[in-house]
Structure formats: C-alpha cells, structure tokens
C-alpha positions, 0 to 999 in steps of 0.5 A, a space after each residue: 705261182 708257187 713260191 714254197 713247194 713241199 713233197 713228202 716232207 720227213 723230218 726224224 730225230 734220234 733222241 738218247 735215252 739213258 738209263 736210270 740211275 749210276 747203273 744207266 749211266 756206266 752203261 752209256 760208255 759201253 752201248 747207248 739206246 736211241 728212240 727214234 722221234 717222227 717230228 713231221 711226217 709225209 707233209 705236202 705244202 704249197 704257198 703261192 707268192 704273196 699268200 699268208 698263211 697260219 700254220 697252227 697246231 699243238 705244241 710239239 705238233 711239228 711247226 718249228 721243225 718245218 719252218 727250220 726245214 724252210 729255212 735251211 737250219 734243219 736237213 730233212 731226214 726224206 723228201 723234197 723241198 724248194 724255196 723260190 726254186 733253191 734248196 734251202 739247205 744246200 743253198 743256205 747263203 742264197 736262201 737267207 737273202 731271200 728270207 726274213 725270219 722271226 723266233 719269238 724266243 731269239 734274236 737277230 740283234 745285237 744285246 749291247 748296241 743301240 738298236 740304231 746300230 743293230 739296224 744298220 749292220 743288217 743293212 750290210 749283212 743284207 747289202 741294203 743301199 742307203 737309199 733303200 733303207 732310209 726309206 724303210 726305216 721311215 716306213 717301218 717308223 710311221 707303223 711300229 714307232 721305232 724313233 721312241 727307242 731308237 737309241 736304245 741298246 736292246 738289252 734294256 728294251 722291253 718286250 713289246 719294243 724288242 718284238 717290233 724291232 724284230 718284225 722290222 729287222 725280218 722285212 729290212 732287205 724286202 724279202 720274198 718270205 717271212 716265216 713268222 713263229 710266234 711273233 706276237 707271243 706275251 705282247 698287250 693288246 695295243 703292240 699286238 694291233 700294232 704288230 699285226 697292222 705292220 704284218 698286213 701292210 707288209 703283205 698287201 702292199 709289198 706283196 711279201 708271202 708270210 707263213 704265220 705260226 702261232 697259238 695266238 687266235 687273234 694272229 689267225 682271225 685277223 690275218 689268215 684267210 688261210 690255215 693248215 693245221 699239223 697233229 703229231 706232224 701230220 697235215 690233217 687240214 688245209 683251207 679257209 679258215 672259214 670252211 674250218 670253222 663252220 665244219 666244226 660249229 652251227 651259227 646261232 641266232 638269238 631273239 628276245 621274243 615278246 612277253 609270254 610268247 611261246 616259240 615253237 617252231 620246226 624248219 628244216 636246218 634248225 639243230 637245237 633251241 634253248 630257252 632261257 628267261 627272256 630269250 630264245 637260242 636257235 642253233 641252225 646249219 647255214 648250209 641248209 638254210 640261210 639266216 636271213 630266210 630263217 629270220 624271215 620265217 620267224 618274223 612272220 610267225 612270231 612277235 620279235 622285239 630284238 635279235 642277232 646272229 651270234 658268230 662261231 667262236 673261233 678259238 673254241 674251234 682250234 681247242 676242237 681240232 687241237 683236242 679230237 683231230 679231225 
C-alpha cells in the first residue's frame, strides 16, 4: 500500500534581484524584479510502506525542497500530495506525529540541556508512555551507544554523537516515515557503519518506510534496493539501483593468463579487451552473455592461472547520471 503519494508535484520560488550598485538599490523602493525559479517540477512519486528509498541528485536538483514539501514546511506552488492519507501542509500537527525527520544541518534538540533531557521532552512533545520509551532508549543504546554521553549537554557533542542522537530522536515515537537528509554527512567511517546499522535495523524490523537523500554512495549501496534520481527537479529514473548501474556500466572479467600465452578471442557480448604485462581485462555485457559462460568458454580455450570478475563502480555510475542525465 502507498504510503506517500505525489501527482504532478510543482514547487517554484520568486527570487528578488537587485540591482547593481546605489542606483539598483534606489530602484527597489520604487519597482523590484523577480526571477521565477522552478525547484521541482512535474514530479509523480510513490512509496509503499516499509520501502527505503534513495532520493539522490546533484545539489540544487531539488531534494530538500521535496522533502520539505512531505513534511509540511513548504506549500507546493501546484499538484497533489498525501501522507498517509493527510495533507501534510494543512494537517501539519497530524503529519508530524506520524513523522521523523533528520537534517544534517539542524537539530531537534536542545543546545544547553543534557541530552537525557532533551530525550525526554520529545517524549512529551510526542506523547510517549514511559514504558515505551524505556524500552526504546534501551533499544536504540544497544546500536548507537547513546549511554557514553548521555549526560552530556548537546553543545559539547561532537558530531559524530549529535548525528546519533539525531537518528534516535527521529525513530523515538516509532513513526510510519523517516525522511532522512544527508544523515551521515562528514561522520567516520566506524559512526557512519553504526548509523547505517541503526537505520536497517529500523527499517527491517519496525517496518518504518524511510526515504534517504544523500551524496553519500556508500548510504545508497548499503541501504537502497531502490533509487529516483532528480536533475534540475525533475524524476529522470525510478528503480533498482542495480538496473541503474548496469544501464550505465559493463562488468569486467580479469585474468592472469600463463606465461606467453596470447588471448584472442571473439564471442558474442565481449565490448572490449585490454591488455596489460601479466594480465588481461575483458569488458563484457551480462545481458548477452553470462560470466559464468564466458569463463567456461575461456578456460576451455586457454591456460588460466587466476581470475575474478570485477563489480561495476557505483559511485563512478552517480557522477555518470549527476554529469550527462540519462
């Protein structure tokens, strides 16, 4: 069942130009001039419960603006949208108890309190029983380790700790949506296995739909069987993230062949063969034929001391699509 439901989303914003100079700046008393800039255009999107999702695109492609539409910040300019069957703008309040959010800029906690106290005035805001929420805390603790600074006021956190308190506070009430924006942006390597732990575990278990946006490949690869990718805040692709990347790329199979052996050979589905001192690169299209029966045909026609098949890189796919569009 659809949880999020988009039609012919619009979203434009009138941006004020002033002149150069005092001249321009006399001139805005009198008469001002406004550029009219399209944020997400025409935009149809459906989520089902308990999806995960990436949203990516280049900056400015329009991805906050859409979350901020989902949310209820923003009013679009046109079209439809439903949140679990609300409004999300004019039913802000009944939205955001259904809600979490996460901006990687922001927070929803408070600077000077212990972020024990932070905790639990959401609990109120959100209308938590006890119960629940030690349960909760308990949970959340065991993955992202909240006890090692739980007394802690927020403003001496750093930010590794303040993003996973951040991630705790968005699941605290168990909503039925998470929009994620950039959660895991400038966090190391260990917070960023521990965050994207959390966020699985949150999504398989509670059944919590989570709509990901990020520029972070690793989020993408780890979390998102599927993708929708914005350009200039249009949907250019929606789908498996693994059709994205093998619309895009050729596997490559690499051998270490045997001393002087020559490798030549022609098959149906080979693109291109690159030889280097010691071993040999074969770029092949999986859609007409399989690695398994290129290898066969090679091992039956030449010496093979080692070899393996070598993924498609992802991240060099995303630049791709950011860079050309589809």
């Amino acid at each position: 069942m659809s949880l999020i439901k988009a039609k012919n989303l619009d979203k434009t914003f009138r941006i004020y130009q002033r002149g150069e100079g005092l001249r321009g700046y006399l001139k805005s008393f009198i008469s001002r001039d406004f550029e009219e800039v399209n944020a997400v255009g025409d935009l149809n999107l459906e989520i089902d419960e308990g999806e995960m999702i990436g949203y990516i695109g280049a900056n400015g492609a329009g991805k906050s603006t859409t979350v901020k539409m989902l949310t209820g910040i923003l009013e679009p300019s046109s079209g439809k949208i439903e949140v679990d069957g609300l409004d999300p703008h004019k039913h802000r309040k009944k939205n955001a108890m259904n809600i979490g959010v996460v901006f990687g800029q922001k927070t929803q906690l408070w600077w000077d309190l212990p972020v024990r106290e932070s905790f639990k005035l959401l609990k109120e805001v959100y209308e938590v029983s006890e119960e629940d929420y030690e349960a909760r805390i308990d949970e959340f603790d065991e993955v992202l380790q909240l006890s090692d600074f739980w007394d802690q006021p927020v403003r001496k956190l750093s930010l590794g700790q303040k993003m996973r308190c951040e991630l705790a506070a968005a699941f605290l009430h168990h909503p039925k949506i998470v929009y994620l924006d950039e959660p895991t942006i400038g966090l190391d390597v260990a917070v960023k296995e521990r965050i994207r732990n959390f966020i699985k575990k949150m999504n398989e278990e509670e059944e919590i739909t989570v709509m990901l946006t990020t520029h972070d490949i690793g989020d993408i690869e780890d979390l998102c069987d599927r993708v929708v990718v914005l350009d200039e805040g249009r949907k250019i692709y929606d789908g498996e993230l693994d059709t994205l990347v093998n619309r895009f790329t050729s596997r490559r199979l690499v051998m270490e062949l045997r001393d002087g052996e020559e490798f030549d050979l022609e098959m149906e589905g080979i693109k291109e063969v690159k030889r280097e001192e010691g071993s040999v690169e074969v770029v092949f299209d999986r859609d007409e034929v399989s690695a398994s029966d290129l290898m066969r045909k090679i091992l039956d026609s030449y010496d093979v001391l080692d070899f393996r098949i070598r993924e498609p890189d992802i991240e060099s796919v995303v630049k791709k699509v950011y860079n050309e569009g589809l």
